[in-house]
N, C-alpha and C positions, 0 to 999 in steps of 0.2 A: 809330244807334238809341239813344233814352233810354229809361230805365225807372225807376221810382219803388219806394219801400220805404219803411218805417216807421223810425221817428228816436226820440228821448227827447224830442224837440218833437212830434211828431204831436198831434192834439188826444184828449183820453183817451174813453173809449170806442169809439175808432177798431179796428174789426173787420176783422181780413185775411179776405175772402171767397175769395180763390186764391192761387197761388204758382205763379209758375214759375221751379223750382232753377236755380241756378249756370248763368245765363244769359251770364255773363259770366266765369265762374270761380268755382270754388268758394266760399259763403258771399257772391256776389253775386246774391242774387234781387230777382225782378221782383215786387211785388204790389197786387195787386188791394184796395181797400180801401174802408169806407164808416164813415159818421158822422153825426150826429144832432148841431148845433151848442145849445146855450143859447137861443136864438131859435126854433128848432124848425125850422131849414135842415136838409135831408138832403144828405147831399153822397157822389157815390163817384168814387172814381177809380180807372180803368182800371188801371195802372199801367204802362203803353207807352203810346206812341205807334201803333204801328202796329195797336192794337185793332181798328179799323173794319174790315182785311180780314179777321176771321176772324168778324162778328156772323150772316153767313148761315151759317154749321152748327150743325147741329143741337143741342150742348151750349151753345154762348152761345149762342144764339135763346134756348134753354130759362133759361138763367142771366136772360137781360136780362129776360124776361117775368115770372124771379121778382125780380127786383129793380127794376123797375116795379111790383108788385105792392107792393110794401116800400114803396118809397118815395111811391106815390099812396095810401096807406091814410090814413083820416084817424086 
């Protein structure tokens, strides 16, 4: 399994939108994050890999429809 987190290189205004703790041990979390680049690119990342199987329940359904919402707004 990979999982993804924020660094002191992340690009700045980069928002942790979830967490999920000590996935791999204490003080190792997984998260979820988004961005709005210079150029006016939105970018998010899941932060796993294995995201896709959990987009049919009902809290990501609801998560993704508002972050489509975010991201398709002009």
């Amino acid at each position: 399994m990979k999982i993804d987190a924020t660094t002191r290189s992340s690009p700045s205004g980069t928002i942790v939108v979830a967490v999920i703790p000590n996935i791999f041990g204490p003080g190792i979390n997984a998260e979820m994050t988004y961005y709005e680049t210079p150029a006016g690119a939105r970018v998010f990342n899941a932060g796993t890999l294995d995201f896709a199987g959990s987009v049919l329940t009902a809290p990501v359904t609801r998560m993704l429809e508002n972050l489509w919402s975010r991201m398709t707004a002009p």
